[in-house]
N, C-alpha and C positions, 0 to 999 in steps of 0.2 A: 409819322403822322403828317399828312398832308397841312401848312402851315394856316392856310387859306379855310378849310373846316373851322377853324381855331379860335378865326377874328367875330364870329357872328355872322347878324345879318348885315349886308349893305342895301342901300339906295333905295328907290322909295318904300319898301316894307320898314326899315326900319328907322326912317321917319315918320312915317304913319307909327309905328310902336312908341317912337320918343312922343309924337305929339299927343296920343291916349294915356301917355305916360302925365305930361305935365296938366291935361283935363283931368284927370281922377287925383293928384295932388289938390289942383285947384278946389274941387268940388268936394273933396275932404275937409278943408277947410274952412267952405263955405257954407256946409251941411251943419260944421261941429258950431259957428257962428252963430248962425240961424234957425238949427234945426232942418228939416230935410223937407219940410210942407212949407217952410219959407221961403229956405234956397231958394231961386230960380236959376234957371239953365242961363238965361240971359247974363244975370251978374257970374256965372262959372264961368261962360263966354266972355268977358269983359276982362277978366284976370288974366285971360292966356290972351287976350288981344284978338278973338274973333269973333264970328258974328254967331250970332245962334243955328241959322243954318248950317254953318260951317260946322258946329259941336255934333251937331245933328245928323253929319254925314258921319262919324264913328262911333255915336251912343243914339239909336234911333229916336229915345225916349225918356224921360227922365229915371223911370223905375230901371232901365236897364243902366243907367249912369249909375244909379243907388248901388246896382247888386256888384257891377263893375268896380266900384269903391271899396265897400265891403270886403272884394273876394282879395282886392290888393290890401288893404289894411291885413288881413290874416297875411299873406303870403311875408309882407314885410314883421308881422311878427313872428312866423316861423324862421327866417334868417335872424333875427335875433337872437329867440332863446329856442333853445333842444327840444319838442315835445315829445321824449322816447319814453313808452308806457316801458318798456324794457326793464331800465333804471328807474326801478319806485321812487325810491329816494330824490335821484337827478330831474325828474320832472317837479316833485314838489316843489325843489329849494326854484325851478322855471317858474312855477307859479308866480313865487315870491317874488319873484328879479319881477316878471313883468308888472304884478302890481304897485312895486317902486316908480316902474318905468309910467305904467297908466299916473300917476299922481302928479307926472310932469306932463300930461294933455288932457288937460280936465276939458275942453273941448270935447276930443273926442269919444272921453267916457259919458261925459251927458247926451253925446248924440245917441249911442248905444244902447245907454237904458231906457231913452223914450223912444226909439224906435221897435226894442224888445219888447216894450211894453204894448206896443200898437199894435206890434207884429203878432200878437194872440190872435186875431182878426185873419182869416183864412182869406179874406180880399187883401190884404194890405203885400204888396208889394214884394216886401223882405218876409212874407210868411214862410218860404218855402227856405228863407238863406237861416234864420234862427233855429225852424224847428232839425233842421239837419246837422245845425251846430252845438247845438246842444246836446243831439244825441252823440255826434264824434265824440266832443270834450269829457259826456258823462262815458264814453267805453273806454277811453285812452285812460283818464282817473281810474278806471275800477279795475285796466289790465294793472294798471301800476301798482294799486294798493293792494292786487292781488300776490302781484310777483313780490311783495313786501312782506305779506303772508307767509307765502310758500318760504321765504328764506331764514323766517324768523323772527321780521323786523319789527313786524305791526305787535302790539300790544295785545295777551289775550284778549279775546270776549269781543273785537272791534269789530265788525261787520264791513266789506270793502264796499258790499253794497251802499248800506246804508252809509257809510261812509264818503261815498263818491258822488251822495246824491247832496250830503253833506257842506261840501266843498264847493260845491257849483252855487250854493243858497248862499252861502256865506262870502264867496265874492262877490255874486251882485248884490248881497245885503250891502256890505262894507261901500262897496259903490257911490250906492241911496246914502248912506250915512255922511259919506265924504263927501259928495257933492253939497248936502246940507249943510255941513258943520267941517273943515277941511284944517279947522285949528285941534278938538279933540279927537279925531280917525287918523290914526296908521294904520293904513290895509296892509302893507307889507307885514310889519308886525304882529299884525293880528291874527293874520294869516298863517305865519308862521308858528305862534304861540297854538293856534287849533291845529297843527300840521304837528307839533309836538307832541299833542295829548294823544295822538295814535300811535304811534315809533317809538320801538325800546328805546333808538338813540337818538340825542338831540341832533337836529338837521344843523 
């Protein structure tokens, strides 16, 4: 293998990528702070130490900074946990790990439920990035509780459908719950204990 393929990009491309890299950090943060109609591009600019024009030259706009943000927040949680519908099983117990993991950035789960929540609004911006995500997450659940099915594992009588539609209500319920009250809610938990009531075997 040529050695040089191996290393990446160099020189200005992938500085232009480091510096989109530490804007969409920056403006994660700034989003989960203030919310994403307070944020301003300014104070994002002010974190990495440029000027707004400057921001402006690799995020035209702010919606495109938003879906830009968004589209890295999944990619860095698919390098975390496996989402393989494959493994019924191995996706649930993913489930679980991430909503441990969500309970250590309450930032960024409150930025997600009220922009879900906006985002019913066919203007709003992230319309087009939840209703797509939602549909992913409910087929990737349904191939999984199907292959759980087929192998045995699901409990008669469970429905993967209704099951999978299930799942999706019930973490961003737990969410809304935890955001409110973060002393009575384990999502992890809870999660898990409704991820039990459908599997012959405990996860």
């Amino acid at each position: 293998m040529d050695g040089s393929r191996a290393r990446g990009p160099r020189g200005p491309y992938a500085k232009t990528e480091s510096t989109r890299g530490v804007i969409l950090d920056a403006a994660l943060d700034v989003f989960a702070e203030s919310g994403y109609r307070s944020g301003s591009l300014r104070t994002v600019a002010e974190r990495v130490g440029m000027s707004e024009a400057g921001l402006l030259h690799h995020f035209p706009s702010k919606s495109a900074l938003l879906a830009a943000v968004l589209e890295r927040r999944d990619e860095q949680t698919r390098e975390q946990f496996p989402f393989d519908p494959v493994h019924g099983a191995e996706l649930l117990r993913s489930f679980i790990r991430l909503a441990e993991y969500n309970a250590s950035t309450p930032g960024v789960v409150e930025l997600f439920c009220t922009l879900a929540a906006e985002a019913t609004s066919p203007e709003h911006p992230a319309h087009g990035y939840f209703a797509e995500r939602y549909e992913s997450t409910r087929k990737i659940t349904l191939t999984a509780l199907r292959q759980l099915a087929d192998s045995g594992q699901l409990r008669p009588g469970i429905s993967p459908e209704t099951a999978s539609r299930g799942t999706i209500a019930l973490m961003d319920g737990l969410q809304i719950q935890w955001l409110l009250d973060r002393t009575s809610v384990d999502m992890a938990a809870d999660l898990g204990s409704y991820f039990n009531t459908l599997v012959e075997r405990p996860l």
